[in-house]
Every structure is written in C-alpha cells, then in structure tokens.
C-alpha positions, 0 to 999 in steps of 0.5 A: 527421101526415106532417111527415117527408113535408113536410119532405123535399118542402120541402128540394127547394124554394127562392128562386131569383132571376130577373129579369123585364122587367129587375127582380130576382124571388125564387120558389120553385122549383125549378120554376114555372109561367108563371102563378106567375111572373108572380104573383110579378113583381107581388108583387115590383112589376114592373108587368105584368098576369096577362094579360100574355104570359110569354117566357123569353129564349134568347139575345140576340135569342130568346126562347120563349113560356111558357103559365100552365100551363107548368112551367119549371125556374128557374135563377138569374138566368134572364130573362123578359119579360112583354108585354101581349097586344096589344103587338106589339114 
C-alpha cells in the first residue's frame, strides 16, 4: 500500500564503506548506530564482539566513544575501532 513511501524512504539509504579495526565494512546508511556497526563489522568477519567498545577515529591519536544507541552519520572511508570492555590500550 504505500510503495511510494518505501521507495522514496529507500532512495535516501545506501552502502557506505568504512573501515573498522583496520578491515573494509559496507552498511547501510546514511546513519547507523554504534550497535549496527558493530553488527555489520561481524557480518563482514572483523572479529570483535557485541560487547565490544565502539570508537570513531578523530585524527591520528583521538578518538571518541560511540554508545550502541548512538546515531552516527557514515561517511566513506570513515574509521572505528572496537576494543574489548576490559582492554585498557
């Protein structure tokens, strides 16, 4: 019933290339949250866990924490990484 609807809230979606822990991961944006980032770094074999701490890299040396609930805007070639909870690197 409400195709159009669908189809013009689809258009605004596509795969966006970024990179978490260093390994290439496509996902749909324009927007994900941490938790669907880190979802989709499994799915794309970055072996890290759900449990794991998503950062977004800044610059070279800063980065900033992303919460599971947390909406980010991708851009391509954006990077993350993802650290166990007790890795204190």
């Amino acid at each position: 019933m409400s195709s159009a609807v669908e189809e013009a809230a689809h258009e605004h979606h596509r795969l966006v290339e970024i990179v978490v822990n260093k390994k290439p991961v496509e996902i749909e944006g324009p927007t994900a949250t941490g938790l669907q980032i880190k979802e989709a770094a499994i799915a794309a074999g970055v072996e890290i866990e759900l449990t794991f701490k998503l950062s977004k890299v800044i610059g070279e040396h800063k980065t900033e924490g992303v919460g599971d609930d947390q909406v980010v805007h991708l851009h391509k070639g954006e990077r993350f990484v993802a650290v166990a909870d007790d890795d204190n690197s």
